[in-house]
C-alpha positions as CSV (number, residue, x, y, z in Angstrom):
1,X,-17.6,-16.0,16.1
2,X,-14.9,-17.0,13.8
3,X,-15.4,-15.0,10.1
4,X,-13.4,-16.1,7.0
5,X,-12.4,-14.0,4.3
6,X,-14.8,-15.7,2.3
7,X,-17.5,-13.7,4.1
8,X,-15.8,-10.7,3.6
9,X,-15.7,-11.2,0.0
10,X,-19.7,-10.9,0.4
11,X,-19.5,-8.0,2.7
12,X,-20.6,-4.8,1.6
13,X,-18.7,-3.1,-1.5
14,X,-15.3,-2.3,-0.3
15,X,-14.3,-4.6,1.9
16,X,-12.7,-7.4,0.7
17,X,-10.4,-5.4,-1.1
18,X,-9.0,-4.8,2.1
19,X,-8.1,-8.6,2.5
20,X,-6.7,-9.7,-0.4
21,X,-8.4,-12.9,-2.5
22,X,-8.3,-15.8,0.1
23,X,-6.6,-13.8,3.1
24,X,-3.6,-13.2,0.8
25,X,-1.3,-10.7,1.3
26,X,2.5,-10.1,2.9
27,X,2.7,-11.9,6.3
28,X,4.1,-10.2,8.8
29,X,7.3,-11.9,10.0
30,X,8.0,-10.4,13.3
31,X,9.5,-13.0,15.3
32,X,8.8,-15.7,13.1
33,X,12.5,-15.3,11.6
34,X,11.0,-15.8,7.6
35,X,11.8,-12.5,5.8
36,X,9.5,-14.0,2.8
37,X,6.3,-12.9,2.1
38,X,3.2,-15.2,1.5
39,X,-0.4,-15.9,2.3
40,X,-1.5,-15.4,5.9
41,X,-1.3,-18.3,8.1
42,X,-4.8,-19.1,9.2
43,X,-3.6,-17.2,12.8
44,X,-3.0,-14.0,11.2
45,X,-6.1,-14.3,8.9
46,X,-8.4,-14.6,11.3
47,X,-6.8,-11.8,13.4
48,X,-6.8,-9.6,10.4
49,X,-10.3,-10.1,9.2
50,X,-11.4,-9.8,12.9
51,X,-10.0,-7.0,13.5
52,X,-12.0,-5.6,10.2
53,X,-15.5,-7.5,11.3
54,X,-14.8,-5.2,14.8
55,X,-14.4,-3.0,13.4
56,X,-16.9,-2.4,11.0
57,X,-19.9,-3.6,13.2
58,X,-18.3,-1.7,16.1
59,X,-18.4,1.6,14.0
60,X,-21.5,0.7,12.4
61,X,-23.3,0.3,16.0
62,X,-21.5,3.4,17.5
63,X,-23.2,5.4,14.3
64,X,-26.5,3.9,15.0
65,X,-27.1,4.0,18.6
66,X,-25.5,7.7,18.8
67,X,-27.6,8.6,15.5
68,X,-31.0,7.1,17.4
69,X,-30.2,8.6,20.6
70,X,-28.8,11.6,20.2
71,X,-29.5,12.4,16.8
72,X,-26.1,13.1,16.6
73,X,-23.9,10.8,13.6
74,X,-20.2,9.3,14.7
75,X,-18.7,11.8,12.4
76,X,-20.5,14.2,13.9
77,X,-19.4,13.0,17.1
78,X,-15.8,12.7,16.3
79,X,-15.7,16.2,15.3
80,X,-17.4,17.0,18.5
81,X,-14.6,15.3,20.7
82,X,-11.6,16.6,18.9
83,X,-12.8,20.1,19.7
84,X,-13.6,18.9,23.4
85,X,-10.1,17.9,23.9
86,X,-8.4,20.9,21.9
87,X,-6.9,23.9,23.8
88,X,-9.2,26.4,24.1
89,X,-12.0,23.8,21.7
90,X,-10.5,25.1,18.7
91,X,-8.8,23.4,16.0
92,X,-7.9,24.3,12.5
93,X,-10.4,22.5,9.4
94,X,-7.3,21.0,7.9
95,X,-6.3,19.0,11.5
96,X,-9.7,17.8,12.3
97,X,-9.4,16.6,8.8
98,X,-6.2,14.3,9.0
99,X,-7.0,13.2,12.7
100,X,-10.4,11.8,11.8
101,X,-11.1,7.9,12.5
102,X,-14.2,8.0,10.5
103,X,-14.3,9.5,6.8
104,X,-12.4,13.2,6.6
105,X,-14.3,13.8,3.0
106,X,-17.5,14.7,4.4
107,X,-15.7,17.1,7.3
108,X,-17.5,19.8,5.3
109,X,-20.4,18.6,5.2
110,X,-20.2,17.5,9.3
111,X,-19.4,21.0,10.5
112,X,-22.0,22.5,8.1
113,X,-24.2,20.4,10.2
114,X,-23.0,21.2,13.6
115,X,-22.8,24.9,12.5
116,X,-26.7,25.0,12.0
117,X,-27.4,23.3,15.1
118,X,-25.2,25.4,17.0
119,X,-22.8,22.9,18.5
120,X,-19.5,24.8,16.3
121,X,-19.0,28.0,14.7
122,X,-16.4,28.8,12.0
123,X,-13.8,32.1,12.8
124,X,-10.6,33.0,11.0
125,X,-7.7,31.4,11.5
126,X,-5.6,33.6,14.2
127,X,-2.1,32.6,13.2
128,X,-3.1,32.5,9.6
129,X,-6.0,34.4,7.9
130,X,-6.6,32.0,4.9
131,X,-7.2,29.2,7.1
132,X,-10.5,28.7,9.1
133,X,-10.9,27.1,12.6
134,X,-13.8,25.3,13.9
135,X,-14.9,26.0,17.8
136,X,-16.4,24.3,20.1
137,X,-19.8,26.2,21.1
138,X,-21.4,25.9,24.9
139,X,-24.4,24.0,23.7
140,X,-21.7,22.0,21.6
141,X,-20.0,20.9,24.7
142,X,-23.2,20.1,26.2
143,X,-24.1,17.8,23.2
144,X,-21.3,16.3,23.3
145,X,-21.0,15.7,27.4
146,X,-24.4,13.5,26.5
147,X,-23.5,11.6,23.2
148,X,-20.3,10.9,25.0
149,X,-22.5,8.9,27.6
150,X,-24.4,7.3,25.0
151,X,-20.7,6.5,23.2
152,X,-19.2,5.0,25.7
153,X,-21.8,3.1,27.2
154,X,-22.2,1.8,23.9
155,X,-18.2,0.7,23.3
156,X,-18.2,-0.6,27.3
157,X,-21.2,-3.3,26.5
158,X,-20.6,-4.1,23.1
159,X,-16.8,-4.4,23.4
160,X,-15.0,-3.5,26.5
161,X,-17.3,-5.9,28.8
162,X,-16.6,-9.0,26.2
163,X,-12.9,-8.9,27.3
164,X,-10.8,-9.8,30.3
165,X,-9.0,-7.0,31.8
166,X,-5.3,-8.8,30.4
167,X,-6.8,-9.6,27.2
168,X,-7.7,-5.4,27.0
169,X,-3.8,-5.0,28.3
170,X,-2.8,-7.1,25.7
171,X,-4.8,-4.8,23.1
172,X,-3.1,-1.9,24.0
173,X,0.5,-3.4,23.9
174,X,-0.7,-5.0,20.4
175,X,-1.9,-1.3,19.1
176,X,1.4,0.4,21.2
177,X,3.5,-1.8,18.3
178,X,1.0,-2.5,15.2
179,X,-0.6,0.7,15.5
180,X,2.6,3.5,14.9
181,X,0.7,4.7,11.5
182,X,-2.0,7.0,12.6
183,X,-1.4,10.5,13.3
């Protein structure tokens, strides 16, 4: 389905800021050879504002399903996975913070919930005593080995299954280039 950013400018608060008024905003110019920038062309708006509508509704899903099956939140989640992949399922607050895909402000507020239900438990800092680590618990890892089920079952039929396997090839080249901001 083909969204404009005139939908987005009706979108939920926060949104359309992200767009600019009418799709405006500097135009890429990679191999395009104009160094000028300008409004999008209608090719580069409607990649933009799909990639946003993606990824909003993909997010927003991913949050629901995991919340309804496993009464477990995306954040909650994320957290959840970063300490499944870290050495020895411990990582330090401040790098779960700056590596989160959803919102880092709540990370308090996330582990404070995990620590209750006994999925993460807070211990000093090794290399540094003022800093605090969160680890990965056995029950966490078992939560997590079943909302990761639920997570990617989710992302496979609501995302992955819509798409050729070149189209998901040419994803990943597209992010390899576009994507060299995150952490």
């Amino acid at each position: 389905m083909k969204r404009t950013t005139e939908e987005l400018d009706s979108s939920p608060a926060g949104e359309s800021a992200a767009v600019g008024p009418s799709g405006a905003g500097a135009a890429s110019t990679k191999g395009r050879g104009s160094k000028k920038p300008g409004a999008l062309s209608a090719a580069e708006s409607a990649a933009w504002v799909g990639l946003l509508f993606t990824h909003r509704d993909l997010m927003r899903g991913l949050d629901r399903e995991l919340s309804t099956v496993e009464r477990l939140p995306l954040s909650s989640y994320e957290v959840l996975m970063k300490l499944a992949e870290a050495p020895k399922s411990r990582l330090r607050m401040k790098d779960i913070a700056v590596s989160m895909v959803t919102s880092a402000s709540g990370l308090t507020r996330v582990v404070d919930d995990l620590e209750r239900q006994g999925y993460v438990e807070r211990r000093k800092c090794a290399t540094d005593g003022r800093g605090l680590d969160a680890v990965l618990t056995p029950a966490g890892r078992t939560a997590f080995r079943r909302a990761e089920k639920v997570f990617l079952a989710y992302l496979r039929r609501h995302f992955f299954d819509r798409l050729s396997a070149d189209q998901v090839n040419a994803l990943a080249d597209i992010w390899a280039v576009a994507g060299k901001t995150h952490p």
